[in-house]
C-alpha positions as CSV (number, residue, x, y, z in Angstrom):
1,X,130.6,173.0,-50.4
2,X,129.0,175.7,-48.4
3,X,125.7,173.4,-48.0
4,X,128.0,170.6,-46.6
5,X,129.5,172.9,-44.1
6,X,126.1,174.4,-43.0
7,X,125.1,170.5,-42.6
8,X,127.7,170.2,-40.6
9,X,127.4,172.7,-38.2
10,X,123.7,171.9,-37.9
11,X,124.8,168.3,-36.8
12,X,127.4,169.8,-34.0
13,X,124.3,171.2,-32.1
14,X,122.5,167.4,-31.6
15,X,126.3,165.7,-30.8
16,X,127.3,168.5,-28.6
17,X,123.9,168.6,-26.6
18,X,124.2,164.7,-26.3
19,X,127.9,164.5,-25.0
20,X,126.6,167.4,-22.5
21,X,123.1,165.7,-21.3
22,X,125.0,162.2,-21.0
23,X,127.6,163.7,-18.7
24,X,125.2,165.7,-16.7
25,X,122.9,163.1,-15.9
26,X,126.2,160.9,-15.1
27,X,126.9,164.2,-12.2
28,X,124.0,163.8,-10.6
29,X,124.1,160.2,-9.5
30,X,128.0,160.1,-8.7
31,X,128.4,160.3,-4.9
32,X,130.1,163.2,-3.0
33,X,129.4,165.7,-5.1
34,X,130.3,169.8,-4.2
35,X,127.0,169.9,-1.7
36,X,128.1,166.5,0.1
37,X,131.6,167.5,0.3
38,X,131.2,170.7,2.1
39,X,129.0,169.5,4.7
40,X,131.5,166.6,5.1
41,X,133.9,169.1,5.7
42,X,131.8,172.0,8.2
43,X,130.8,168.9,10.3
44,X,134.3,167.6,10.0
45,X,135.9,170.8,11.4
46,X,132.7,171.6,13.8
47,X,132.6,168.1,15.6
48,X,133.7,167.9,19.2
49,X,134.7,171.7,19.7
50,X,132.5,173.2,22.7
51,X,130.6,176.4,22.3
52,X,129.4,179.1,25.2
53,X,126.2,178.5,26.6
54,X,125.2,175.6,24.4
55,X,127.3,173.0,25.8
56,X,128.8,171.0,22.3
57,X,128.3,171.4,18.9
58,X,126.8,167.9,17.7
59,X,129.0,168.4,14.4
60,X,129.3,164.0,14.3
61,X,124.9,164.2,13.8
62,X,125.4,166.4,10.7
63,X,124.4,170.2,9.5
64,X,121.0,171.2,10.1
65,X,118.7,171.6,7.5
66,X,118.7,174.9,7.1
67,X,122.1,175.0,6.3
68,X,121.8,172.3,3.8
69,X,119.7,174.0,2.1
70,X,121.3,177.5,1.9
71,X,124.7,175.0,0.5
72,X,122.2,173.4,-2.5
73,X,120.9,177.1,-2.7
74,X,124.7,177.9,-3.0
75,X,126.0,175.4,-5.6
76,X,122.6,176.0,-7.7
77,X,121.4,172.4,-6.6
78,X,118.1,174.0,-5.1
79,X,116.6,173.7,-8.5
80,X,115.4,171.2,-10.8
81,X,118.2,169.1,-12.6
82,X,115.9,169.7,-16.1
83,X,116.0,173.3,-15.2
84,X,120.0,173.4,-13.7
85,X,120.4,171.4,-17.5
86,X,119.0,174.0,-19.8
87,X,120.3,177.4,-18.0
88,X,123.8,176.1,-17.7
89,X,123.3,175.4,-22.0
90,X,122.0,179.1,-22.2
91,X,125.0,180.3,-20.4
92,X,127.8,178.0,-22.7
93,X,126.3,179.4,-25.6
94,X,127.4,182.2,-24.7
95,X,130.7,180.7,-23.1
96,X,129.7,181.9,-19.9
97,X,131.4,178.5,-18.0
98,X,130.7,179.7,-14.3
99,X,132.5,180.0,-11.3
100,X,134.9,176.9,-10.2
101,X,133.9,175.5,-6.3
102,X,137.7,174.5,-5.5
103,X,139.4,177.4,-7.4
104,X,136.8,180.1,-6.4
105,X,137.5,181.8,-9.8
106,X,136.1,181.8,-13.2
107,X,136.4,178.4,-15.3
108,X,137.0,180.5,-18.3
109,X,140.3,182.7,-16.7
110,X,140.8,179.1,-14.7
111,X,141.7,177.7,-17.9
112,X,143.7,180.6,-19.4
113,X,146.2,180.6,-16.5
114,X,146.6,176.9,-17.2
115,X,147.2,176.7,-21.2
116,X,150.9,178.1,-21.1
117,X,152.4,174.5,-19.9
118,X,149.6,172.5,-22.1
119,X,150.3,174.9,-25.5
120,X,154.0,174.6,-24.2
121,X,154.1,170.7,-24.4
122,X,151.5,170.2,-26.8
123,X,152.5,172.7,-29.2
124,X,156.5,171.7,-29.2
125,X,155.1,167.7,-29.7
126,X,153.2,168.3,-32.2
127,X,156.0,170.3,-34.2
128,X,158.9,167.8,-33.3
129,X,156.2,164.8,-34.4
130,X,155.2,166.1,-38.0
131,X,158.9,167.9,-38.5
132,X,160.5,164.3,-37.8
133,X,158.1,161.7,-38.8
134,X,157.2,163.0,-42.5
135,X,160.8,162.9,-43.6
136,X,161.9,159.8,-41.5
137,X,158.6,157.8,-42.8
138,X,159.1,159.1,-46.5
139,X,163.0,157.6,-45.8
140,X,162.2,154.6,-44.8
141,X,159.3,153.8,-47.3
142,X,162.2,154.7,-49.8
143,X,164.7,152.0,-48.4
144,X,162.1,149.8,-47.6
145,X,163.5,146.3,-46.1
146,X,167.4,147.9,-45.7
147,X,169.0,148.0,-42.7
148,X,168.3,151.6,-42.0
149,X,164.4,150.5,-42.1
150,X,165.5,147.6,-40.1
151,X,167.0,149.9,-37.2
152,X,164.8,152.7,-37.0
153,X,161.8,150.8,-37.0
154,X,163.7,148.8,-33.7
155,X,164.1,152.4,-32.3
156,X,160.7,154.4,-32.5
157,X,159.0,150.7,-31.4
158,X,161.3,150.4,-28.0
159,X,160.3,154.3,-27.9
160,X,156.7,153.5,-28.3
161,X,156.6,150.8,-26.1
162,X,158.3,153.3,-23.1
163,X,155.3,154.9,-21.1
164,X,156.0,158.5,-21.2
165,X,156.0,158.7,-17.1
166,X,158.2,156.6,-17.4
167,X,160.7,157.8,-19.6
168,X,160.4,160.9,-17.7
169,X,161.7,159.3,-14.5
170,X,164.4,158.0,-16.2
171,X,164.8,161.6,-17.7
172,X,165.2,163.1,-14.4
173,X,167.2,160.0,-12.8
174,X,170.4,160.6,-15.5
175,X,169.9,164.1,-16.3
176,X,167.8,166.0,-13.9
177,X,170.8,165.8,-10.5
178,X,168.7,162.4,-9.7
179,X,171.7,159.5,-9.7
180,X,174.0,160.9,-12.7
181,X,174.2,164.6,-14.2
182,X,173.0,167.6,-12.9
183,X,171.8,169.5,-16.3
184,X,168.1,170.4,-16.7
185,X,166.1,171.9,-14.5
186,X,163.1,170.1,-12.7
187,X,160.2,172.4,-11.6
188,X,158.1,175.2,-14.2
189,X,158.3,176.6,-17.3
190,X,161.2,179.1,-16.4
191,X,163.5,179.8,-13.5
192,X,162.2,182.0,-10.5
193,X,164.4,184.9,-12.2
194,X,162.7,185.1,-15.4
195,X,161.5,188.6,-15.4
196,X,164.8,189.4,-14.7
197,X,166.9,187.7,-17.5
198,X,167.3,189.7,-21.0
199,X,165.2,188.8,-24.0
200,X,167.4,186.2,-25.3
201,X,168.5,184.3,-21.5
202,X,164.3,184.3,-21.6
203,X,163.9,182.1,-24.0
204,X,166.8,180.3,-23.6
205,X,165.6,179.2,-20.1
206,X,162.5,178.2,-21.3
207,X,163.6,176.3,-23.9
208,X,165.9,174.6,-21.1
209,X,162.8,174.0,-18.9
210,X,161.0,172.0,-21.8
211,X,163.7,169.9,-23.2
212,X,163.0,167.2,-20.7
213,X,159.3,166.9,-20.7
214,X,159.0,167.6,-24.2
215,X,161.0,164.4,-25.0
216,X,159.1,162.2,-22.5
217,X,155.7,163.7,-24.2
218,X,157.0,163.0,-27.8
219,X,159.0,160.0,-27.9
220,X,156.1,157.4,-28.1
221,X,154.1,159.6,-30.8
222,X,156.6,159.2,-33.1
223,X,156.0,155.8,-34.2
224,X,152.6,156.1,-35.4
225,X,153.2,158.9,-37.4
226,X,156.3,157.4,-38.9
227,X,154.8,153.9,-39.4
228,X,152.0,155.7,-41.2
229,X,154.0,158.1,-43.5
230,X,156.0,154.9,-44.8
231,X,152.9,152.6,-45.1
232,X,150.5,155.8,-46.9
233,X,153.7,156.0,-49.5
234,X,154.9,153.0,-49.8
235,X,151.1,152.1,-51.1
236,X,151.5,154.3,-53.3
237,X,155.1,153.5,-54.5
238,X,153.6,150.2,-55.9
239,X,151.0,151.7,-57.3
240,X,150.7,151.4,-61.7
241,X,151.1,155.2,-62.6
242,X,154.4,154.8,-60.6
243,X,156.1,152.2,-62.7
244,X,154.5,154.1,-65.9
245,X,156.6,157.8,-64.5
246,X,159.6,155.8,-64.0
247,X,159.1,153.7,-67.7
248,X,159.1,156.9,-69.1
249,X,162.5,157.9,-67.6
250,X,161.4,160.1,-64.7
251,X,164.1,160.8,-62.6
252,X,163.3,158.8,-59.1
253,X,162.8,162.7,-57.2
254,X,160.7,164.0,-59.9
255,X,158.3,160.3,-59.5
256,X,158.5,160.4,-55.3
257,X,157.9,164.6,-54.6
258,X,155.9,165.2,-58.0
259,X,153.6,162.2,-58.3
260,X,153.9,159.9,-55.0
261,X,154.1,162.6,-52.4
262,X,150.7,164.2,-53.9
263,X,148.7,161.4,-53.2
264,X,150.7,159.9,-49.7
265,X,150.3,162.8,-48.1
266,X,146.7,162.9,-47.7
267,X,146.1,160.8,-44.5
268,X,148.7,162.7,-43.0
269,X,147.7,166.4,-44.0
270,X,144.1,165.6,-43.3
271,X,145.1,164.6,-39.5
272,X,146.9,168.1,-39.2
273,X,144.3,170.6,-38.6
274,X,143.3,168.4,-35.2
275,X,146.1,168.0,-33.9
276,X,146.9,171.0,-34.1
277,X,144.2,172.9,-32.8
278,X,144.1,169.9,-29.7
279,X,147.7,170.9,-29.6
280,X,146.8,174.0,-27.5
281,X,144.8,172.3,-25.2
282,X,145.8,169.0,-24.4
283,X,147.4,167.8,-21.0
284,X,149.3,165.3,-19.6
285,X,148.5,164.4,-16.2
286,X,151.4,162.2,-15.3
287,X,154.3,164.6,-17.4
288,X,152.7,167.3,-15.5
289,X,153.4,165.5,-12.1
290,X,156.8,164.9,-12.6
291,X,158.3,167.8,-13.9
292,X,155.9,169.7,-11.4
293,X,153.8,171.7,-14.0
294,X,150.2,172.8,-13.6
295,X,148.4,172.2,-16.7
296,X,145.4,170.8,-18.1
297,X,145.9,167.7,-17.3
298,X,146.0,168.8,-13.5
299,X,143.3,170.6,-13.6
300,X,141.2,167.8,-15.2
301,X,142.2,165.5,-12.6
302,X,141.6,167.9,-9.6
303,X,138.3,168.8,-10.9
304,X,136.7,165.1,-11.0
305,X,138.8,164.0,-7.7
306,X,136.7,167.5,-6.4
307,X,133.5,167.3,-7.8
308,X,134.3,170.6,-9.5
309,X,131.3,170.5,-11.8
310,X,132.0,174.0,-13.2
311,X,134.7,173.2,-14.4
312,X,134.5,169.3,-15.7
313,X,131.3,170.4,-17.6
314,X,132.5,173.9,-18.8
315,X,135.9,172.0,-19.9
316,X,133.9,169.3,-21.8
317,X,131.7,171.3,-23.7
318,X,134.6,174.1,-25.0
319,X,137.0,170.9,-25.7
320,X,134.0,169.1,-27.6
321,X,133.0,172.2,-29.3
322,X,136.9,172.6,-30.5
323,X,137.2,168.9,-31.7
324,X,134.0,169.2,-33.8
325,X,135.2,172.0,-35.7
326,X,139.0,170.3,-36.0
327,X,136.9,167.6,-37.2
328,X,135.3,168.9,-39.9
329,X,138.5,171.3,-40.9
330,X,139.9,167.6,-41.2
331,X,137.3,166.8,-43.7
332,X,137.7,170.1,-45.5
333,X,141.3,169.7,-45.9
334,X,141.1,166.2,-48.2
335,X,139.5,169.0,-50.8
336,X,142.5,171.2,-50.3
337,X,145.0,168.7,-51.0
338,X,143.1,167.0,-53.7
339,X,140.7,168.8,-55.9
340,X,139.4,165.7,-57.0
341,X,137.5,164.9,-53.7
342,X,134.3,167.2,-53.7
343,X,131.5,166.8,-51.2
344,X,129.2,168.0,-53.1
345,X,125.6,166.0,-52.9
346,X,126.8,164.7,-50.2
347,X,123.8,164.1,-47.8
């Protein structure tokens, strides 16, 4: 096992660099990047506006190039790309992600300040998904073909088939003061007041903050989890050792939770360590819009509409980094739940 894992991590270090190169080379031939955008914008504010004693700045011809230089010189673009390539890998390795150009701040405490909403919403999905799914799936793989498999199928699909923005509008119109009721708050993770509510009106308010964005976030998740939770046991529940427990006169609990739900549960445990690390980190660009959060997803669309290279590279190699690792916890966890999977001599 431990020579698997070492094999492991010695394969992260060829996938990470790839994913890195492929979206550095990508930067440098995408127009109006950080240098273009600030001389767009000195010559922008510049043009037309007279000056003493040399009649008007020419801001329409462009900078001079002096000062294009000393703004390559400022956004590191002075140097080499082969050489800007391997010092910004020196500096991840040792998570030093730079300064942002559009946030003037570090991309490391950048992303800190935003993973409250993402952990917030990604955190409280993931919980309601697993917490619902497993026991709905397992239910429905049980009355397989009834007409409470019949109806809740019709449900999480009409769910599913709902874009999340758009559930969220309709969120807002009924219960949000749009057209109807006036019960959730809109804007944030907590009311302007928070610091000054007791422990328990604390997290009551930002329970009531998240109840709306939560539900647009989760509802179409829970139909592939559920879908998959019946089908993993109902492949199971047809399975020979299963009609051999209940020949012997197992009682039909004792053959689903001692024998079925061993084996069933596998696709779904070995999904959990991902999704739950991504949990943290994840962002919805479109939730975030309309319940006016700032969260990942924000910040990942700001920083390609910006040319925020600090931070769309910085991002990309922490996030890739994380879902390498998830990965291979995935892997480790079919071991877990079933001692008879073994990677061993595995190349």
């Amino acid at each position: 096992m431990a020579l698997y894992i070492l094999k492991r991590f010695l394969l992260m270090i060829p996938t990470l660099i790839g994913v890195m190169l492929i979206t550095f080379v990508v930067t440098q031939f995408v127009p109006g990047g950080p240098v273009e955008r600030m001389m767009a914008q000195l010559s922008g504010v510049g043009a037309g506006m007279e000056v003493s004693g040399a009649g008007l700045y020419q801001g329409n011809k462009g900078l001079d190039e002096q000062r294009v230089e000393q703004l390559k010189t400022l956004y590191g673009f002075d140097k080499p790309p082969v050489q800007r390539f391997l010092e910004m890998m020196r500096n991840y390795l040792a998570f030093d992600f730079g300064q942002s150009y559009y946030h003037h701040m570090g991309v490391a405490q950048l992303v800190i300040s935003k993973l409250p909403v993402s952990m917030s919403l990604g955190l409280w999905s993931f919980f309601i998904v697993y917490s619902v799914c497993v026991p709905l799936g397992i239910a429905k793989a049980v009355r397989d073909g009834s007409t409470f498999d019949v109806i809740t199928s019709s449900v999480i699909l009409i769910g599913y088939a709902i874009p999340g923005f758009v559930l969220g509008i309709v969120l807002i119109v009924l219960f949000g003061g749009g057209s109807f009721w006036n019960i959730f708050p809109l804007r944030g993770l907590v009311s302007d007041n928070w610091n000054e509510l007791g422990l328990v009106a604390k997290v009551a308010d930002y329970l009531w903050h998240m109840v709306l964005p939560i539900i647009a976030s989760t509802v179409g998740s829970l139909a592939v989890m559920t879908l998959l939770t019946k089908n993993s046991f109902l492949e199971e529940i047809r399975k020979q050792y299963v009609i051999t427990a209940r020949a012997k006169g197992l009682e039909e609990q004792q053959v689903l939770y001692k024998h079925v739900f061993r084996n069933a549960i596998i696709p779904i445990i070995t999904g959990f360590p991902g999704s739950f690390i991504t949990a943290f980190f994840t962002g919805s660009l479109l939730i975030e819009t309309i319940f006016s959060l700032d969260g990942m997803g924000l910040l990942a669309y700001e920083s390609v509409m910006n040319r925020d290279y600090p931070v769309v590279l910085g991002t990309l190699y922490f996030f890739t980094l994380i879902g390498l690792v998830s990965r291979l916890l995935s892997d480790l966890s079919y071991v877990v739940v079933d001692p008879r999977i073994s990677f061993e001599g595995r190349p």
